[in-house]
N, CA, C and O atoms as CSV, one atom per row, in Angstrom:
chain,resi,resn,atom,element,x,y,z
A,1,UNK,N,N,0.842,-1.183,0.000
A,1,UNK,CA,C,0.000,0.000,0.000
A,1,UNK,C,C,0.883,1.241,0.000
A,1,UNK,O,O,1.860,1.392,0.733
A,2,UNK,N,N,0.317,2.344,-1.137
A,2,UNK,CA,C,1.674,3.227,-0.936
A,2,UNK,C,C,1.503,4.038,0.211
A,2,UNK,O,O,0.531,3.927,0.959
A,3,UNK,N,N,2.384,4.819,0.363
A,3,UNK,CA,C,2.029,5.979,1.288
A,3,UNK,C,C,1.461,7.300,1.311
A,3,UNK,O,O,1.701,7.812,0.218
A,4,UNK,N,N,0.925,7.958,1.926
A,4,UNK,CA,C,0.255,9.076,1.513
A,4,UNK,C,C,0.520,10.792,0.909
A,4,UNK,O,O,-0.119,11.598,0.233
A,5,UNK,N,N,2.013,10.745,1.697
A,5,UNK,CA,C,2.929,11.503,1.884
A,5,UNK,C,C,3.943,12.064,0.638
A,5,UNK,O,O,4.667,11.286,0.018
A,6,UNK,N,N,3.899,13.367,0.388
A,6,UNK,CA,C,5.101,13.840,-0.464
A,6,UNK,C,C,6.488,13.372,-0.048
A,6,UNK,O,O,6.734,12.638,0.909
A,7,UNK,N,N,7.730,14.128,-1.270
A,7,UNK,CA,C,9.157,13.534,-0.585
A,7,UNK,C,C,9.781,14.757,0.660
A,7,UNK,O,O,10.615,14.664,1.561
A,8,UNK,N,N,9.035,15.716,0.238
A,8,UNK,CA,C,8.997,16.946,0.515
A,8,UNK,C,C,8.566,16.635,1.918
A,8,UNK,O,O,9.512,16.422,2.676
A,9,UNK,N,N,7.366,16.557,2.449
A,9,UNK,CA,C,7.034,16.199,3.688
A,9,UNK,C,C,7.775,15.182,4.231
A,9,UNK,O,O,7.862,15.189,5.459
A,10,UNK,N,N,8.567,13.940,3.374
A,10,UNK,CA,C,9.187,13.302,4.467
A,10,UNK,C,C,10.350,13.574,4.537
A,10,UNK,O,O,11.044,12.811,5.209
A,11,UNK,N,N,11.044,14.833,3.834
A,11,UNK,CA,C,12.370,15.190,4.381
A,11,UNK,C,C,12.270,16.514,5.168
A,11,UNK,O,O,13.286,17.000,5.665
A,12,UNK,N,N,10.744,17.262,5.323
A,12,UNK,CA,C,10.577,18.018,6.352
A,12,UNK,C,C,10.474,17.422,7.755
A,12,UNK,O,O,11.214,17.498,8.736
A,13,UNK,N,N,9.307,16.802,7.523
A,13,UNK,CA,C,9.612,15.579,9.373
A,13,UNK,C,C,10.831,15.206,9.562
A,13,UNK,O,O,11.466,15.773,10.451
A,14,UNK,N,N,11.396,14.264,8.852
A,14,UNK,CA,C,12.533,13.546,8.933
A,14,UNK,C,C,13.704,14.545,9.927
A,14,UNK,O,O,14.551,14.044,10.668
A,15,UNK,N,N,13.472,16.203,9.697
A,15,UNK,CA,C,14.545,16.755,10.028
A,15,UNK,C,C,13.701,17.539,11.214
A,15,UNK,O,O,14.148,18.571,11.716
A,16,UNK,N,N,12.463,16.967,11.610
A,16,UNK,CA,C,12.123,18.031,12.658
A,16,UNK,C,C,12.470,17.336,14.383
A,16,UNK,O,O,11.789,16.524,15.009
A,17,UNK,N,N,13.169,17.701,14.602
A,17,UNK,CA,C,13.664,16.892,15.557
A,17,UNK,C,C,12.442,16.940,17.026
A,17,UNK,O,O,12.131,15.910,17.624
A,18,UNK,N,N,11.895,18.319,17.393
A,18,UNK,CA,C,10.802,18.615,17.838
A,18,UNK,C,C,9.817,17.081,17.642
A,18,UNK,O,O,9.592,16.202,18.474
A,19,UNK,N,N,9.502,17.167,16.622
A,19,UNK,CA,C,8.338,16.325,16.192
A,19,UNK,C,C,8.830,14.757,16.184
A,19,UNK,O,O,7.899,14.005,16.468
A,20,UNK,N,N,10.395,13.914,15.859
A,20,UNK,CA,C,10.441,13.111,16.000
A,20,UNK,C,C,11.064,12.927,16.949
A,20,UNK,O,O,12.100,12.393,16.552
A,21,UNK,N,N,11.118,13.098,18.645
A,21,UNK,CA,C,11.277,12.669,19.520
A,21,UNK,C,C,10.000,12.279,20.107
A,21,UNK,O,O,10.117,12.102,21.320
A,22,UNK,N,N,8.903,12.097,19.695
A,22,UNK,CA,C,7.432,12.074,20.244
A,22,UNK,C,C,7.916,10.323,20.250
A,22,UNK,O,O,7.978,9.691,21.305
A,23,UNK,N,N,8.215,9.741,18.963
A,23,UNK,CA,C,7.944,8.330,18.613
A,23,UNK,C,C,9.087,7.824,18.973
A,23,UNK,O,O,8.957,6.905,19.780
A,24,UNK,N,N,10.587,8.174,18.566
A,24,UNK,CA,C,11.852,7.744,18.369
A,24,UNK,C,C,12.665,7.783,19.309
A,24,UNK,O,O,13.799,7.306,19.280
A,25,UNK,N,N,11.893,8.644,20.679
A,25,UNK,CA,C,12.654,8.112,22.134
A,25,UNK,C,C,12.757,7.185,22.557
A,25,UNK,O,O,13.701,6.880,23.286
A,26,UNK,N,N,11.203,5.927,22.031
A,26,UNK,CA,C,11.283,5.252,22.590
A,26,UNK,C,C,11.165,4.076,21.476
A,26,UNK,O,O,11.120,2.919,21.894
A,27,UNK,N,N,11.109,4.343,19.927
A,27,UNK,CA,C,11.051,3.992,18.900
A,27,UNK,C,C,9.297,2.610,18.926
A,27,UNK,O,O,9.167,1.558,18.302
A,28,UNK,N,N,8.773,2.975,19.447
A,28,UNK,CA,C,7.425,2.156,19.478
A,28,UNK,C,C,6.536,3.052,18.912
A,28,UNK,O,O,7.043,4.169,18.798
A,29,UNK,N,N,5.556,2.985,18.571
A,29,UNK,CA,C,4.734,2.818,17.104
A,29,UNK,C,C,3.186,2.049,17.235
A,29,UNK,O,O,3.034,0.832,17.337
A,30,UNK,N,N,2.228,2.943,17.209
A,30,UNK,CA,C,0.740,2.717,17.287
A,30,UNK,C,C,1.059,2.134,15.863
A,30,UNK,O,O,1.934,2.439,15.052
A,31,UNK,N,N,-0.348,0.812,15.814
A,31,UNK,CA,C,-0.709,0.563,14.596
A,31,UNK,C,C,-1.576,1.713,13.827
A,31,UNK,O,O,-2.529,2.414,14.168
A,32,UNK,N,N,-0.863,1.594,12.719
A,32,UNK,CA,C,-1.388,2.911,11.218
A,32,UNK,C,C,-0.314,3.713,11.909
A,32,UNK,O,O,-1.098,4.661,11.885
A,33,UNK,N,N,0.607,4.149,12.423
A,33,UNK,CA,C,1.903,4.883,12.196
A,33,UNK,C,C,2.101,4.537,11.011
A,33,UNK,O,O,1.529,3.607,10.443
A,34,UNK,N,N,3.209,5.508,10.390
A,34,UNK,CA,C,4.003,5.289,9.577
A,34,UNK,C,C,5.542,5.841,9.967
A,34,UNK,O,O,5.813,6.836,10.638
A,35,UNK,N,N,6.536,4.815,9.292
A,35,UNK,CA,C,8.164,5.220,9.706
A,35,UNK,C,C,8.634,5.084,8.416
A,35,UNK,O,O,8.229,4.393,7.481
A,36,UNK,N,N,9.514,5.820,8.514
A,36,UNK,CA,C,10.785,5.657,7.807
A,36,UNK,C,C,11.971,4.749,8.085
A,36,UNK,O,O,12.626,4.850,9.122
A,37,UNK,N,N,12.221,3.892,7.170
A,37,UNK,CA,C,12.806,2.502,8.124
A,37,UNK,C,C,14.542,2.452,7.246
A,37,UNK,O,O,14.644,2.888,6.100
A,38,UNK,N,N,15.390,2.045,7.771
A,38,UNK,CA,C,16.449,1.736,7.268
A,38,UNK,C,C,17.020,0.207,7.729
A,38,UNK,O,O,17.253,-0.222,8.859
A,39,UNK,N,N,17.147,-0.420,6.453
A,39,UNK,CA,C,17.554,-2.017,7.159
A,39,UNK,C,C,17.893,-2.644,5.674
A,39,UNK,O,O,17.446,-2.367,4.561
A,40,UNK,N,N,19.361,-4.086,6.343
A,40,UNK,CA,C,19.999,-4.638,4.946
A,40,UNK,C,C,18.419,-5.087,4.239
A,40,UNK,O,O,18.213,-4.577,3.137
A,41,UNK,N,N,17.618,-5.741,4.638
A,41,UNK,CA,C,16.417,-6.457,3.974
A,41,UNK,C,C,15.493,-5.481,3.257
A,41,UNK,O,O,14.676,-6.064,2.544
A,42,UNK,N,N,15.395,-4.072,3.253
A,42,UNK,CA,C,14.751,-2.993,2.561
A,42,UNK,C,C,15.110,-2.248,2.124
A,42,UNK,O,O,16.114,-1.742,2.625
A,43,UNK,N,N,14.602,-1.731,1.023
A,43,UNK,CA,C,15.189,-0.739,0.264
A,43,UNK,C,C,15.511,0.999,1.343
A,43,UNK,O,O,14.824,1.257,2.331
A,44,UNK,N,N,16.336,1.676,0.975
A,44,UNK,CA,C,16.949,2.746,1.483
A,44,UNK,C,C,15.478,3.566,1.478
A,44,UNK,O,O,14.618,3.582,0.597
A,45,UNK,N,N,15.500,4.126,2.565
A,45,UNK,CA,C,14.215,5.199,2.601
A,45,UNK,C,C,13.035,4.704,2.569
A,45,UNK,O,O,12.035,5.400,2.399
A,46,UNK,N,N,13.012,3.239,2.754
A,46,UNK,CA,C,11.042,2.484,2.599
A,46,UNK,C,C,10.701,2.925,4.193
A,46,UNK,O,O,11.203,2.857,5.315
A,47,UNK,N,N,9.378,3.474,3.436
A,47,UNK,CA,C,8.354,3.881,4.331
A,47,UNK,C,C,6.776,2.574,4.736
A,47,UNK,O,O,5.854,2.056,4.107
A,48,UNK,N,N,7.324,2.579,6.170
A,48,UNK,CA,C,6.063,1.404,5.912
A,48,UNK,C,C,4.908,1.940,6.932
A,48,UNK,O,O,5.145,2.778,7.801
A,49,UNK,N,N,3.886,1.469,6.760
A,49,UNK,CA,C,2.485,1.806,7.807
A,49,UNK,C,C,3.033,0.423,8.474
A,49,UNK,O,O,3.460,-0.599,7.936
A,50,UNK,N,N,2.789,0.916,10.420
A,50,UNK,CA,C,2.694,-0.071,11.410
A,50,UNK,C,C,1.486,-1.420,11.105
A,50,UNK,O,O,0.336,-1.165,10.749
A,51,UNK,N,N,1.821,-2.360,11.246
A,51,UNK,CA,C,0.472,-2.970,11.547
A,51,UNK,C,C,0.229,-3.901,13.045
A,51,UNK,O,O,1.171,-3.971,13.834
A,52,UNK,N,N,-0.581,-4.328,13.238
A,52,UNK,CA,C,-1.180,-4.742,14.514
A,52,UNK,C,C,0.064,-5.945,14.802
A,52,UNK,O,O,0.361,-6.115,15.984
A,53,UNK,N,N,0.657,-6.622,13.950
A,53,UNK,CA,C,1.909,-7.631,14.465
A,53,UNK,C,C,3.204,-6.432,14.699
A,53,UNK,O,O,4.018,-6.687,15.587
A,54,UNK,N,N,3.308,-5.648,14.211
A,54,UNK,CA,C,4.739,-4.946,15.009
A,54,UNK,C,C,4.346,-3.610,15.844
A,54,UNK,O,O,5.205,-2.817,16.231
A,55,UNK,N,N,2.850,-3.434,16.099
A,55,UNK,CA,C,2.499,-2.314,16.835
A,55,UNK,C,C,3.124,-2.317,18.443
A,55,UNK,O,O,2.991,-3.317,19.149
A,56,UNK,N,N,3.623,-1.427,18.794
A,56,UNK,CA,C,4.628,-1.456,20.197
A,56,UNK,C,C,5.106,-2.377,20.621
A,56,UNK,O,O,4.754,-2.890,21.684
A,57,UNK,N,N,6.060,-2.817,19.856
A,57,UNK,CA,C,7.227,-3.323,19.984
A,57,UNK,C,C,8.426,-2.307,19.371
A,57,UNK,O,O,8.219,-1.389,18.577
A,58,UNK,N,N,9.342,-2.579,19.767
A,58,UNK,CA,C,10.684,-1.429,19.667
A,58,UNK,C,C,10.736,-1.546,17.945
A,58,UNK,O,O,10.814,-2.714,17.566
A,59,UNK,N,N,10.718,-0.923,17.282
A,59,UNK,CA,C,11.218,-0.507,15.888
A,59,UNK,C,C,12.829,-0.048,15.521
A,59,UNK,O,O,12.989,1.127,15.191
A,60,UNK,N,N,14.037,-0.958,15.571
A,60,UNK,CA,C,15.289,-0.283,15.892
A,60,UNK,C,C,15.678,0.175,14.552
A,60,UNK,O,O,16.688,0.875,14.491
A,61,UNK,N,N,15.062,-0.096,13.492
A,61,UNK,CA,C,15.865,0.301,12.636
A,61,UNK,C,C,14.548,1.564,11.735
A,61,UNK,O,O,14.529,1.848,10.537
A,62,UNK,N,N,13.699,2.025,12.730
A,62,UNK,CA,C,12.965,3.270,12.202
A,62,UNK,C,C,13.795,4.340,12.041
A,62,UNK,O,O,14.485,4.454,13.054
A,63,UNK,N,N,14.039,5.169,11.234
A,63,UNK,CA,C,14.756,6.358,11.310
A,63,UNK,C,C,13.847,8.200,11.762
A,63,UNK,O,O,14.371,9.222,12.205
A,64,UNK,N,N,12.401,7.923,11.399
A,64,UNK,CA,C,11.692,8.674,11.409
A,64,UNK,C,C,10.633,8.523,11.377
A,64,UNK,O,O,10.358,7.456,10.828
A,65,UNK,N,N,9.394,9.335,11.859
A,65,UNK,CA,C,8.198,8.767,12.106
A,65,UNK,C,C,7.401,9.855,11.280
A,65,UNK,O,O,7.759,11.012,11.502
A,66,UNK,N,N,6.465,9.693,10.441
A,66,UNK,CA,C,6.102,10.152,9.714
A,66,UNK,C,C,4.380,10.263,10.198
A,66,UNK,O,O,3.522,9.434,9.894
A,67,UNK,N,N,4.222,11.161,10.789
A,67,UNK,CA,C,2.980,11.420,11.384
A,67,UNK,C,C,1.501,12.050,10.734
A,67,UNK,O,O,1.542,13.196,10.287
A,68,UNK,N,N,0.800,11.639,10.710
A,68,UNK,CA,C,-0.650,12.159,9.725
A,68,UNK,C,C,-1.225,13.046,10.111
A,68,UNK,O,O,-1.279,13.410,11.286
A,69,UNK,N,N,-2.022,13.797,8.702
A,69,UNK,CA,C,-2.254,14.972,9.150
A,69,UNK,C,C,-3.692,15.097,10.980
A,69,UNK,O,O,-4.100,16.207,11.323
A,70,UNK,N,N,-3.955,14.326,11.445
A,70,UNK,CA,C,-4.801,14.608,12.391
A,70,UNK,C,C,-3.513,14.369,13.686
A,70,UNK,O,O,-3.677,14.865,14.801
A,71,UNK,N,N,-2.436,13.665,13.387
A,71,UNK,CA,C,-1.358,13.539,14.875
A,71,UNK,C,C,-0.922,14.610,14.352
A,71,UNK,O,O,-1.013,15.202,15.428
A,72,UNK,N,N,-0.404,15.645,13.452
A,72,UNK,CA,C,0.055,16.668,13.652
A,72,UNK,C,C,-1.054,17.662,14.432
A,72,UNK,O,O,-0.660,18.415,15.323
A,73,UNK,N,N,-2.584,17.610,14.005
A,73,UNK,CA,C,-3.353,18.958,14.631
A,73,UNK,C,C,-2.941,18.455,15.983
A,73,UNK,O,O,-2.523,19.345,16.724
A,74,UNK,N,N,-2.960,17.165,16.515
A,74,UNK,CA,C,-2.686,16.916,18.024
A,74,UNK,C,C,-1.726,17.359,18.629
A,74,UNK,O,O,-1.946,17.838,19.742
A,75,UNK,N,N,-0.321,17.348,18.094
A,75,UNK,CA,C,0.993,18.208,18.225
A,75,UNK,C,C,0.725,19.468,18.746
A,75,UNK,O,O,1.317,19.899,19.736
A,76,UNK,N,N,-0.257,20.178,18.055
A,76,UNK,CA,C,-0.474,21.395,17.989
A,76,UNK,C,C,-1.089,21.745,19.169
A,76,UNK,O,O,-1.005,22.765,19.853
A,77,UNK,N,N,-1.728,20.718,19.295
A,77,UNK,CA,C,-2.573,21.114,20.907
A,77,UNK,C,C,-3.938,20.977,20.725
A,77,UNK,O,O,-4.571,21.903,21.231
A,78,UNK,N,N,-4.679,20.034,20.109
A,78,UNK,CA,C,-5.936,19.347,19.340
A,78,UNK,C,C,-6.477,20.400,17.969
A,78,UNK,O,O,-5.901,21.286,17.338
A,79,UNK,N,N,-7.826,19.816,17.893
A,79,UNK,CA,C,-8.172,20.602,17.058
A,79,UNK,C,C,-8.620,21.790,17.205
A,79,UNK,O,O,-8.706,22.404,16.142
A,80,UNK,N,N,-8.948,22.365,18.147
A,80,UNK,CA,C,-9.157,23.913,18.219
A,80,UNK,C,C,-7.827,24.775,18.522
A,80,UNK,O,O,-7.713,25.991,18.371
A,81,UNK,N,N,-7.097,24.100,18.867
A,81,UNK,CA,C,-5.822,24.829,19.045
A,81,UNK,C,C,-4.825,24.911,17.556
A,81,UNK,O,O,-4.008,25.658,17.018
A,82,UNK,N,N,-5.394,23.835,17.375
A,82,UNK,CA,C,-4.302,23.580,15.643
A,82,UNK,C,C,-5.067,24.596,14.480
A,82,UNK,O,O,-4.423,24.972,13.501
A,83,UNK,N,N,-6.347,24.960,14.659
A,83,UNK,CA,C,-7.693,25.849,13.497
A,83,UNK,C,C,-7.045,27.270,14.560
A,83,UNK,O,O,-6.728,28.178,13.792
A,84,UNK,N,N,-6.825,27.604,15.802
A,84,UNK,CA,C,-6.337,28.669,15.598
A,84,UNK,C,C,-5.011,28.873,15.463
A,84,UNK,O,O,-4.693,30.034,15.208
A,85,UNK,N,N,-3.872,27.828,15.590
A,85,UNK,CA,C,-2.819,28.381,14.961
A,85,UNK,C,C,-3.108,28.390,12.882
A,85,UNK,O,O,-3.470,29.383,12.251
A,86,UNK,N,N,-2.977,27.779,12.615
A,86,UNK,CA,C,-3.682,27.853,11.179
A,86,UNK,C,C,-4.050,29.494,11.009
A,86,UNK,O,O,-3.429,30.426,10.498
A,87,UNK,N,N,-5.298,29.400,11.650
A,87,UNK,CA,C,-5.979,31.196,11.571
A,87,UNK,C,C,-4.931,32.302,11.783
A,87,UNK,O,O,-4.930,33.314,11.083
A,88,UNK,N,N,-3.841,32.038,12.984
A,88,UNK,CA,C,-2.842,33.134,12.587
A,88,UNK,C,C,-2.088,32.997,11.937
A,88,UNK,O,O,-1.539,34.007,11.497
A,89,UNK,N,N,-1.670,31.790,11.542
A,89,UNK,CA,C,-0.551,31.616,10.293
A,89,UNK,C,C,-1.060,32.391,9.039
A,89,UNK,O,O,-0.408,33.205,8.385
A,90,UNK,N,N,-2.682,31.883,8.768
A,90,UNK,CA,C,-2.515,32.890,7.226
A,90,UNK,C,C,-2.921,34.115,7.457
A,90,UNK,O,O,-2.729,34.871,6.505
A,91,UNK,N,N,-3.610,34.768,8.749
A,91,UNK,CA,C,-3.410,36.289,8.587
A,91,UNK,C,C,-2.209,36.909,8.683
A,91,UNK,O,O,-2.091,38.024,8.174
A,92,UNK,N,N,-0.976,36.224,9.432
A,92,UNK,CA,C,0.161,36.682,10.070
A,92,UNK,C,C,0.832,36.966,8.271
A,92,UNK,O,O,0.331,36.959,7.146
A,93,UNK,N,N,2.156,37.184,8.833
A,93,UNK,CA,C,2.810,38.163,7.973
A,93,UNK,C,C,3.330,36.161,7.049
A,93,UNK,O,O,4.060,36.119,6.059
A,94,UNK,N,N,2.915,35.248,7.509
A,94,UNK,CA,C,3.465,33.668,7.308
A,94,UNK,C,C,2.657,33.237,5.555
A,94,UNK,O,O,3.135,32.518,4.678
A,95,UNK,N,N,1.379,33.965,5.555
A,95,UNK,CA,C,0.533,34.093,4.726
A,95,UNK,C,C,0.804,33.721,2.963
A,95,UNK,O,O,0.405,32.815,2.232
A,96,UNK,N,N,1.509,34.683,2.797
A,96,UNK,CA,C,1.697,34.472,1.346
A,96,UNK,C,C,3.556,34.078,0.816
A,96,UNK,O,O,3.780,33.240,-0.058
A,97,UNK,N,N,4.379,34.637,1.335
A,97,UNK,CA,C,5.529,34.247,0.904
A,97,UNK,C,C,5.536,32.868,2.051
A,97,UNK,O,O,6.742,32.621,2.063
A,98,UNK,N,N,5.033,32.078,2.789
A,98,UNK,CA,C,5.919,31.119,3.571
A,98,UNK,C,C,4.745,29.900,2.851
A,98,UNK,O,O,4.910,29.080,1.948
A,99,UNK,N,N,3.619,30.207,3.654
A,99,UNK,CA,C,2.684,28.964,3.558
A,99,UNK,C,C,2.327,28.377,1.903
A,99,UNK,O,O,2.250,27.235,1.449
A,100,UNK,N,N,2.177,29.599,1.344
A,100,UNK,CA,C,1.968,29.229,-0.175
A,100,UNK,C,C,2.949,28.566,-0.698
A,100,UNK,O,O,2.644,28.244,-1.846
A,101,UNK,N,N,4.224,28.125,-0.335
A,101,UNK,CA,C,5.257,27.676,-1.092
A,101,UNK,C,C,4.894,25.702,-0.994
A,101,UNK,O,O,5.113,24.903,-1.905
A,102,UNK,N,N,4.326,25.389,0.348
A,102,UNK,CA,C,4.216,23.928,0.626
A,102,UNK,C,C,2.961,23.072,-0.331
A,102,UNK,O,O,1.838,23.532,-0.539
A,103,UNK,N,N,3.284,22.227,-0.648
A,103,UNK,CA,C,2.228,21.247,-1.563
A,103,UNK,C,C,1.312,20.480,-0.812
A,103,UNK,O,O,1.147,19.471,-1.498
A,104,UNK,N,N,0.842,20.412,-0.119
A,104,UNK,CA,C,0.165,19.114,0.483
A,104,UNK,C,C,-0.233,20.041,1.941
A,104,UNK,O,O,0.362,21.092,2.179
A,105,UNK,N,N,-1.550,19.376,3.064
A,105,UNK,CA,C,-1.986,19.431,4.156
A,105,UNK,C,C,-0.823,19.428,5.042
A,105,UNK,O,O,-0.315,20.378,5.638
A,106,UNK,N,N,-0.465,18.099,5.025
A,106,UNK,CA,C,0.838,17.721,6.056
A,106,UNK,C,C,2.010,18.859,6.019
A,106,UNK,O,O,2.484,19.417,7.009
A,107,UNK,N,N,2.383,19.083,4.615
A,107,UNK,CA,C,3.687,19.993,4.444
A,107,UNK,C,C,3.180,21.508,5.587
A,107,UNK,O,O,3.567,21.774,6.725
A,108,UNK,N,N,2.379,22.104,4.854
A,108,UNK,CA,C,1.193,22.923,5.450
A,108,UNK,C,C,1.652,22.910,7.278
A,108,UNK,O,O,2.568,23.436,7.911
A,109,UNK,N,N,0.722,22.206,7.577
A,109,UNK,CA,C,0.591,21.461,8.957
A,109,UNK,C,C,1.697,21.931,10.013
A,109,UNK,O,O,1.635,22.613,11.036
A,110,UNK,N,N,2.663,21.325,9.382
A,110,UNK,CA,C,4.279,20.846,10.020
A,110,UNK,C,C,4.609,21.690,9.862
A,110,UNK,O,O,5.477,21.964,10.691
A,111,UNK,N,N,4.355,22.799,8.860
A,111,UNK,CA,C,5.153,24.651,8.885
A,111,UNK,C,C,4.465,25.246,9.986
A,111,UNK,O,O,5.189,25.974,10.665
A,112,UNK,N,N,3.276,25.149,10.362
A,112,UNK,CA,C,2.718,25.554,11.322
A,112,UNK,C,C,2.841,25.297,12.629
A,112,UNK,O,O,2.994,26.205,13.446
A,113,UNK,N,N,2.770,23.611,13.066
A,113,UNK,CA,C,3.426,23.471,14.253
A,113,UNK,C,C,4.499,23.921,14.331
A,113,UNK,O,O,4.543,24.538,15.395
A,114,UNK,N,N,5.712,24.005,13.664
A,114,UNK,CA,C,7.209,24.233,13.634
A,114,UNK,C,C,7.400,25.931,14.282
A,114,UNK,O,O,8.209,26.210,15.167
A,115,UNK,N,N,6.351,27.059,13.534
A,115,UNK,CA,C,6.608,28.049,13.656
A,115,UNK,C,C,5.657,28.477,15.051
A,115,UNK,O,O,6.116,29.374,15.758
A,116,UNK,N,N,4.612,27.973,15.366
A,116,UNK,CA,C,4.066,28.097,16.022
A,116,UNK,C,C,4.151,27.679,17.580
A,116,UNK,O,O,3.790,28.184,18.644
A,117,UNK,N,N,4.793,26.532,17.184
A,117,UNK,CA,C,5.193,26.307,19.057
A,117,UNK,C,C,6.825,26.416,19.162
A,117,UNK,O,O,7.361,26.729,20.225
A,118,UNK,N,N,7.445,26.180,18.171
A,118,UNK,CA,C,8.549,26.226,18.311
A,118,UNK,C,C,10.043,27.273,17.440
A,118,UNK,O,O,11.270,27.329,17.352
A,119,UNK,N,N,8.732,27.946,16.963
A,119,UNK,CA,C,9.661,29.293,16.382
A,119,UNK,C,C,10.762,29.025,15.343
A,119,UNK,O,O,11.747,29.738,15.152
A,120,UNK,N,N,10.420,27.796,14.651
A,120,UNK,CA,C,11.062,27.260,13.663
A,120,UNK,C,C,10.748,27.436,12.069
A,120,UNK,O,O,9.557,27.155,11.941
A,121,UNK,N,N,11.278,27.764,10.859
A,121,UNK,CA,C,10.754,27.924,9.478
A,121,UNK,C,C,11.639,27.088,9.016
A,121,UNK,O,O,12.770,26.912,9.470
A,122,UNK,N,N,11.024,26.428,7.882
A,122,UNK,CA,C,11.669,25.695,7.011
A,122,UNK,C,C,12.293,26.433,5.778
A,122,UNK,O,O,11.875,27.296,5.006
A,123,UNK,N,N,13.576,25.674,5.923
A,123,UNK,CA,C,14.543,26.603,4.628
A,123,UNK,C,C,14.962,25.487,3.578
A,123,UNK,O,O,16.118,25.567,3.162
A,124,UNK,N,N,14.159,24.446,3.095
A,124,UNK,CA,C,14.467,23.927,2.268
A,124,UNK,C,C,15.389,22.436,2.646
A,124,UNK,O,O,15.397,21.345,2.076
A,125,UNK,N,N,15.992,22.845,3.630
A,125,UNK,CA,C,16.606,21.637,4.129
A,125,UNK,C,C,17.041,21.457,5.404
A,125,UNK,O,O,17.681,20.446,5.692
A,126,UNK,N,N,16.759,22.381,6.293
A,126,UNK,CA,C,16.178,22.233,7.520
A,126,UNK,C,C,15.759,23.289,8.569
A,126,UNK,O,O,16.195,24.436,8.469
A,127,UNK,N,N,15.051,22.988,9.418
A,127,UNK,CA,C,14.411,24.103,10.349
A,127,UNK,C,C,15.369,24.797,11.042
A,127,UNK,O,O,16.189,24.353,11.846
A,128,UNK,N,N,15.225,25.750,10.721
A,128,UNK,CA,C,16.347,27.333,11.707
A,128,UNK,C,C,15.404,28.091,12.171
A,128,UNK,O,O,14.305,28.285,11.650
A,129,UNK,N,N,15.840,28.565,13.228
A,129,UNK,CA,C,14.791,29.558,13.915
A,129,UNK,C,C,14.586,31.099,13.268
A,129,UNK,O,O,15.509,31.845,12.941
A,130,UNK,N,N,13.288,31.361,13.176
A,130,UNK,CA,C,12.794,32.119,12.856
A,130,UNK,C,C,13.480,33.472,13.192
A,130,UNK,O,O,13.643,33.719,14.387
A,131,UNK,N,N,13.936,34.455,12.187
A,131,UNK,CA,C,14.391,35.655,12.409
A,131,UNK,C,C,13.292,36.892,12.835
A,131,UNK,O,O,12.333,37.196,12.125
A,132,UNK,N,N,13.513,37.326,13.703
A,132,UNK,CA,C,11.997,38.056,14.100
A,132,UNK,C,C,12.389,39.315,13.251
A,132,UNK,O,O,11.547,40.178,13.002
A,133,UNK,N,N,13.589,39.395,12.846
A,133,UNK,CA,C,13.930,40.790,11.919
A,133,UNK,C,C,13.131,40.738,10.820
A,133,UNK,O,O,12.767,41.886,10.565
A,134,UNK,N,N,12.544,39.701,9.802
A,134,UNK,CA,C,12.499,39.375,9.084
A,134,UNK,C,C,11.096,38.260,8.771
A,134,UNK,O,O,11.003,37.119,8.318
A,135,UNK,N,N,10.132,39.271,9.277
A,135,UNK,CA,C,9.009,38.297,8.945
A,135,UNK,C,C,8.622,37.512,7.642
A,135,UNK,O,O,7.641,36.769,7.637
């Protein structure tokens, strides 16, 4: 089954360190997770959905956890907290040069948690903190 996810979104997670210490502290994994797995038996970069035979049990060779768009609004602080960060992201100054650049919900999403709780923007290849000089 493929995955749902751009490459774009999984080399934005992949590098949000914020967001993958949720799963990868302890590398266990609800069934319907998805990871990013590295191992001799799989191809480089296969992404697999958890299922109910490897659901929490240790995952050692996950590299990243690739979270959907409703565990990101949760990140955020559920859904009324995630609809008002959203609401200030596109009135804020984040609006047209930041948010418009991402393809997908998730990409979206993950710019928002990033900047929003953790004062982080994405530069293409990884999150640096936000210059307040420079909205």
């Amino acid at each position: 089954m493929p995955h749902p996810f751009t490459q774009t979104y999984v080399k934005m997670v992949s590098a949000a360190a914020e967001v993958q210490e949720v799963r990868l502290a302890t590398k266990l994994f609800p069934t319907g997770d998805y990871a990013l797995f590295e191992s001799p038996f799989i191809p480089a970069g296969a992404i697999s959905q958890i299922d109910e035979r490897s659901a929490d049990i240790p995952q050692d060779n996950a590299l990243a956890w690739l979270p959907n768009l409703g565990q990101l609004m949760e990140l955020i602080g559920g859904y009324q907290a995630s609809l008002g960060a959203m609401r200030n992201a596109l009135l804020g100054e984040k609006s047209g040069r930041y948010l418009a650049a991402f393809q997908s919900w998730e990409e979206c999403v993950l710019a928002v948690l990033m900047w929003s709780r953790f004062q982080k923007v994405w530069q293409g290849q990884a999150w640096i903190p936000e210059d307040p000089s420079h909205p």
